[in-house]
C-alpha positions as CSV (number, residue, x, y, z in Angstrom):
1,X,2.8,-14.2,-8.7
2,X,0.5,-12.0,-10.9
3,X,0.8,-8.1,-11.9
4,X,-1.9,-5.5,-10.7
5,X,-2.3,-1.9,-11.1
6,X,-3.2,0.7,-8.1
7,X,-5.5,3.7,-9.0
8,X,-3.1,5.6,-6.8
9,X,-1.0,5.3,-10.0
10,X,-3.2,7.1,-12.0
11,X,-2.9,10.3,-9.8
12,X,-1.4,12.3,-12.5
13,X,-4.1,11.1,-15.1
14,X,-6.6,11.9,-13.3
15,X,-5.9,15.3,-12.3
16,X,-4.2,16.6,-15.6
17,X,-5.9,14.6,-18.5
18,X,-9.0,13.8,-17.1
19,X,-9.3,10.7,-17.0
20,X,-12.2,9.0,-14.5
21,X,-11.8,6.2,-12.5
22,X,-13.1,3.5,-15.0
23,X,-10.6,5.1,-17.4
24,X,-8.0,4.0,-15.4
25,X,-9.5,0.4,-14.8
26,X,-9.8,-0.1,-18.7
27,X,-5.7,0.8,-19.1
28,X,-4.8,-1.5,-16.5
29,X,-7.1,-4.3,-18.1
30,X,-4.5,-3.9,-21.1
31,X,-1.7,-4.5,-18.5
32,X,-2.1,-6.6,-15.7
33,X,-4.3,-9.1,-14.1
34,X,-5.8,-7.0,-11.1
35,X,-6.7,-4.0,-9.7
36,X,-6.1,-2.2,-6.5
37,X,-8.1,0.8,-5.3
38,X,-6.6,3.5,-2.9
39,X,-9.7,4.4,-1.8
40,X,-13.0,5.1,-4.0
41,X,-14.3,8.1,-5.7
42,X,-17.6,9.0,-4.2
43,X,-18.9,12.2,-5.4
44,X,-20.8,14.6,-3.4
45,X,-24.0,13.7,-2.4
46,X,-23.1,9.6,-3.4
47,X,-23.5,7.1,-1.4
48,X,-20.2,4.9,-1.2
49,X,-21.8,1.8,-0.8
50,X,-23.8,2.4,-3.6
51,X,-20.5,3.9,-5.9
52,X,-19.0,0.6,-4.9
53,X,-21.6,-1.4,-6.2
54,X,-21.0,1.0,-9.3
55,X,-17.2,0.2,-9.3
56,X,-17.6,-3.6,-8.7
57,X,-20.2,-3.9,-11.4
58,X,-17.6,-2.3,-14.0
59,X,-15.4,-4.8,-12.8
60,X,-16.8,-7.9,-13.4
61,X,-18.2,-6.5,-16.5
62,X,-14.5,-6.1,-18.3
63,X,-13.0,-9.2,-16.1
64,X,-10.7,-7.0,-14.1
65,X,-10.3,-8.7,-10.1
66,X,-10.7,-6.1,-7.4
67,X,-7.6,-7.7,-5.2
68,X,-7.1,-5.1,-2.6
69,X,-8.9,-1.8,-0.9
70,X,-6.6,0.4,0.9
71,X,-7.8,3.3,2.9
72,X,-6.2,5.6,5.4
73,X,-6.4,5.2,8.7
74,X,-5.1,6.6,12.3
75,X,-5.3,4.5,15.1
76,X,-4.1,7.6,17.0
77,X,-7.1,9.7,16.7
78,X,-8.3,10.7,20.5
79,X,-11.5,8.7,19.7
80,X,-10.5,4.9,19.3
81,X,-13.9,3.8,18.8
82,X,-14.9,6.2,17.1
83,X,-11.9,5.4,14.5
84,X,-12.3,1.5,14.4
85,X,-15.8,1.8,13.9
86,X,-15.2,4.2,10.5
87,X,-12.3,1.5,9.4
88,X,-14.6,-1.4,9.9
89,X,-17.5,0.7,8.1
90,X,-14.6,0.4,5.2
91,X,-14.6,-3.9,5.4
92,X,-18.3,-3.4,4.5
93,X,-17.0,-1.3,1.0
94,X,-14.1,-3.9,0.8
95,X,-16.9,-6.5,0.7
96,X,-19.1,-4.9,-1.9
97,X,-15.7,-4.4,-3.9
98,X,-14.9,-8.3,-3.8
99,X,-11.6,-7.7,-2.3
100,X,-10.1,-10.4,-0.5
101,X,-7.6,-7.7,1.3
102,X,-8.0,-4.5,2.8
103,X,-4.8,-2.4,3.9
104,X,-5.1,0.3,6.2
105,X,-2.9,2.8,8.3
106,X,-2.0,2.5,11.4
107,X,-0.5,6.3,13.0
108,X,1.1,9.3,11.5
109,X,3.1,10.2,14.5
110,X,2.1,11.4,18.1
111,X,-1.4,13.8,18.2
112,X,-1.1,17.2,20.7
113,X,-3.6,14.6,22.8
114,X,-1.0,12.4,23.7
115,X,1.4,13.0,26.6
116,X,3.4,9.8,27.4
117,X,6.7,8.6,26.5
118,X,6.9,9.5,22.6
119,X,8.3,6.6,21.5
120,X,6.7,3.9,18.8
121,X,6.8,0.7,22.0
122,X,4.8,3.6,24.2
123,X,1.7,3.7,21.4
124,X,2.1,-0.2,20.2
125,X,-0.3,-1.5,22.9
126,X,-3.3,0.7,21.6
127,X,-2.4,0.5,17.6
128,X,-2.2,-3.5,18.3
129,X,-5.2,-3.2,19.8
130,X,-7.0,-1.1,17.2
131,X,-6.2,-3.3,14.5
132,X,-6.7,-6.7,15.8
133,X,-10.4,-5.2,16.5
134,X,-10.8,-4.3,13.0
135,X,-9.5,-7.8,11.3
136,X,-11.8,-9.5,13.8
137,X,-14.6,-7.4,12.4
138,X,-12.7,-8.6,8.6
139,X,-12.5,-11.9,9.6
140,X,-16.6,-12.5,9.9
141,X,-16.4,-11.0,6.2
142,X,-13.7,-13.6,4.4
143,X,-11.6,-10.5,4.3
144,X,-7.8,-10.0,5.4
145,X,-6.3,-7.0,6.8
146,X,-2.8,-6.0,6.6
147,X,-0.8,-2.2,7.1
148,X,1.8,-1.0,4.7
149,X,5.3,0.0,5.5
150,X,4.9,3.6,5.0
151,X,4.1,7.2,7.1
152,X,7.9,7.3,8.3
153,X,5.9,6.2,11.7
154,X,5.4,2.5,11.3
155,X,7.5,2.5,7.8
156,X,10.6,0.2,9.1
157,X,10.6,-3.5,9.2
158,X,11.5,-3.9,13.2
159,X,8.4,-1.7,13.8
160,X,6.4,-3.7,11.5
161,X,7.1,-6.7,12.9
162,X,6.4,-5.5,16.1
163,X,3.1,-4.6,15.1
164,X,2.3,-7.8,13.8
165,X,3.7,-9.7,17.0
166,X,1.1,-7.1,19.0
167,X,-1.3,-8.2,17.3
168,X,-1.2,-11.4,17.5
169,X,-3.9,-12.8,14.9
170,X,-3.9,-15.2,11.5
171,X,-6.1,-12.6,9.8
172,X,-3.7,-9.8,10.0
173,X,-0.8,-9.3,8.1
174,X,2.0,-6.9,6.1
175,X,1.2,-5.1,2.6
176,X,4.8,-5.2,1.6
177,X,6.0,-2.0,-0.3
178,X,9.5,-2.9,-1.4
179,X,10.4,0.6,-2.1
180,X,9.1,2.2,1.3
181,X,11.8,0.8,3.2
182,X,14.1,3.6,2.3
183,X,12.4,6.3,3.8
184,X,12.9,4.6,7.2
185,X,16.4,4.1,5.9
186,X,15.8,0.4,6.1
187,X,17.6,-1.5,3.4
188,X,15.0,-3.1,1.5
189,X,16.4,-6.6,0.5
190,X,17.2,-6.8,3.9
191,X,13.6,-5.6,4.9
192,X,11.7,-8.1,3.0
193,X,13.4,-10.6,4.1
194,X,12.1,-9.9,7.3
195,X,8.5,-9.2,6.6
196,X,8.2,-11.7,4.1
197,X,6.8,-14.8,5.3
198,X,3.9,-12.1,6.6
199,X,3.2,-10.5,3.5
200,X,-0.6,-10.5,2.3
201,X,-0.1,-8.3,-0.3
202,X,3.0,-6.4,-2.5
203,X,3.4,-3.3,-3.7
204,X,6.7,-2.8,-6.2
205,X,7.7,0.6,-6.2
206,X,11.4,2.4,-7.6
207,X,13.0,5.2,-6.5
208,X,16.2,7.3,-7.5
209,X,18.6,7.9,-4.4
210,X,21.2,10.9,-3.3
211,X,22.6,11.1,0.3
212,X,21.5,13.7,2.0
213,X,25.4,15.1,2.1
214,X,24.3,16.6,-1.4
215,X,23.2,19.6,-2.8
216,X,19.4,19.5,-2.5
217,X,18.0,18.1,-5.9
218,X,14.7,20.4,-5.8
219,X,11.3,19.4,-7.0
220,X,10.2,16.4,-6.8
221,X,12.5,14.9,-4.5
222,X,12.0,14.4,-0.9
223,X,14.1,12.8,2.4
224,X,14.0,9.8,4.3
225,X,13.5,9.8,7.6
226,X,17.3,9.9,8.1
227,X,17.9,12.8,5.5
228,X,18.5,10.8,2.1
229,X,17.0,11.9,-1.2
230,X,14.7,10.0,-2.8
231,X,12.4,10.4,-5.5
232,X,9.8,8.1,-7.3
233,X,10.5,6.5,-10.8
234,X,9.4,3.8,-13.1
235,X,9.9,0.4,-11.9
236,X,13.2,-0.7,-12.7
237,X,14.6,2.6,-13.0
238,X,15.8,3.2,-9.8
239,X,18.0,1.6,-7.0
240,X,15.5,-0.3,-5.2
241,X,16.4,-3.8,-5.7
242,X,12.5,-5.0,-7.3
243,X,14.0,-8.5,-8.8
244,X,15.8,-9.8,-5.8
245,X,13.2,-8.5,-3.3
246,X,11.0,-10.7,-5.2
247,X,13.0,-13.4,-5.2
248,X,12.7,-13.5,-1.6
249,X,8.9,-13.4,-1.1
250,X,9.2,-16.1,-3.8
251,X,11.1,-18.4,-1.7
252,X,9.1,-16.8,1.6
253,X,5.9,-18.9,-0.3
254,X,4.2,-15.8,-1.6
255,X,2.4,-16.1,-4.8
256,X,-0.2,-13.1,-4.7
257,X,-0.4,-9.9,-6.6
258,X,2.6,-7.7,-6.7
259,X,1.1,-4.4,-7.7
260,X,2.3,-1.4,-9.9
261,X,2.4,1.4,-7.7
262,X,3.8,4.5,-9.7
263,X,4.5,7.9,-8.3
264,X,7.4,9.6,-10.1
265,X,7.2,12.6,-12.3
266,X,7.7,10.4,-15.5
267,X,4.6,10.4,-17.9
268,X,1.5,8.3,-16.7
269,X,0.3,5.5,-17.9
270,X,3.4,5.0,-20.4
271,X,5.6,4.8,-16.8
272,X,2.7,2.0,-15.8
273,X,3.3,0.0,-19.0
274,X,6.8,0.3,-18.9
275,X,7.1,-0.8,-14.8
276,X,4.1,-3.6,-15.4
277,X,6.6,-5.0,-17.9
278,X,9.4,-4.9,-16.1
279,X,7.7,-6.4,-13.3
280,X,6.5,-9.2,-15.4
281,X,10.0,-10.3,-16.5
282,X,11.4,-10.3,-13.5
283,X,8.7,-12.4,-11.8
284,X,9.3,-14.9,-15.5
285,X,13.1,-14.8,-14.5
286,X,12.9,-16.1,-10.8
């Protein structure tokens, strides 16, 4: 396994010191191996296609791999064609990005449109079908598509899989985010386990937990789908169980990027050092 960096990490840089996009790919050259982006920064006026040549050029010019695009996505939107064409219009940036992965949303819950049964088995026929559209479109391109564990909609492994089963095609697959689990109240060692042998890409991710029977802990803490606090932290500093989790992708057969993905109120990027490290030893230790 190898260490990568999201720019979703650098969230806090960005909007309090100032730092650009390429600052945040030079840091993460001094860290890791790769480089995810949570979508691109296209300026008014830009066009994407040509920022991501922009971005992809910078790339190759400090040896930093692009190793995943993920955008948002709602397969839930009135307009399925409408939505699956503007995904797929993102596997063309994913291409100029040299990305062999894209990740992409699936639903955010149930739109005023929709009147049947609210349940996730109701929806899964047209979400499988939106996807396995778009990684047919991928496919063509050399490029894999996969959905993440998170949105509290399609966050839990048994939904997950279910998804994938729906689907029904080699080019489609999990991003696994080991700490996302929690806030479907789905243990995570016990999750991964599950999703593993799917996985196409890994997000390691911490967070500090309370039961929702406590006083409520204030800022910066939210609750799980079931009403537990959580809040994000530096890798290794919370209760998610990182090492073990990676143990079983390990033994699952994965040997992709497990990526940094920081969102805690700790200072950024010394919280991205100190998680890249302690993703690094663990992965040496297994």
């Amino acid at each position: 396994m190898k260490i990568s960096v999201t720019s979703y990490s650098y969230g806090q840089c960005m909007s309090r010191d100032g730092w650009s996009i390429f600052d945040a790919m030079r840091h993460a050259k001094t860290v890791a191996d790769g480089f995810e982006f949570s979508g691109i920064p296209v300026p008014e006026g830009r066009d994407p296609m040509e920022v991501a040549r922009e971005i992809r050029a910078f790339a190759d010019s400090i040896e930093l791999p692009i190793v995943c695009y993920a955008i948002g996505a709602n397969l839930m939107e009135e307009d399925l064609d409408a939505e699956v064409e503007r995904v797929c219009r993102q596997v063309d940036i994913t291409e100029i990005l040299g990305a062999p992965v894209m990740r992409h949303d699936v639903a955010w819950g149930f739109p005023e449109w929709y009147k049947g049964t609210k349940t996730f088995n109701s929806v899964l026929p047209r979400l499988a079908e939106g996807c396995r559209r778009i990684t047919e479109y991928a496919a063509k391109k050399g490029i894999r598509t996969c959905s993440e564990n998170h949105g509290m909609f399609a966050q839990d492994s048994d939904r997950i899989l279910a998804l994938i089963e729906a689907v029904d095609h080699p080019n489609y697959g999990v991003l696994c985010d080991l700490g996302n689990f929690l806030c479907a109240d789905d243990p995570s060692h016990i999750a991964v386990g599950k999703v593993a042998p799917l996985a196409f890409h890994v997000h390691a991710k911490d967070f500090l937990v309370k039961p929702g029977t406590m006083r409520d802990p204030g800022a910066g803490w939210f609750r799980s789908r079931g009403g537990t606090y959580l809040r994000g932290t530096i890798i290794g500093n919370g209760e998610v169980p990182v090492e073990q989790d990676l143990w079983i992708l390990k033994n699952a057969g994965y040997s992709g990027y497990v990526t940094v993905e920081f969102e805690g109120s700790e200072r950024c990027p010394d919280a991205i050092v100190i998680g890249a490290e302690n993703l690094k030893r663990y992965i040496a230790n297994l």
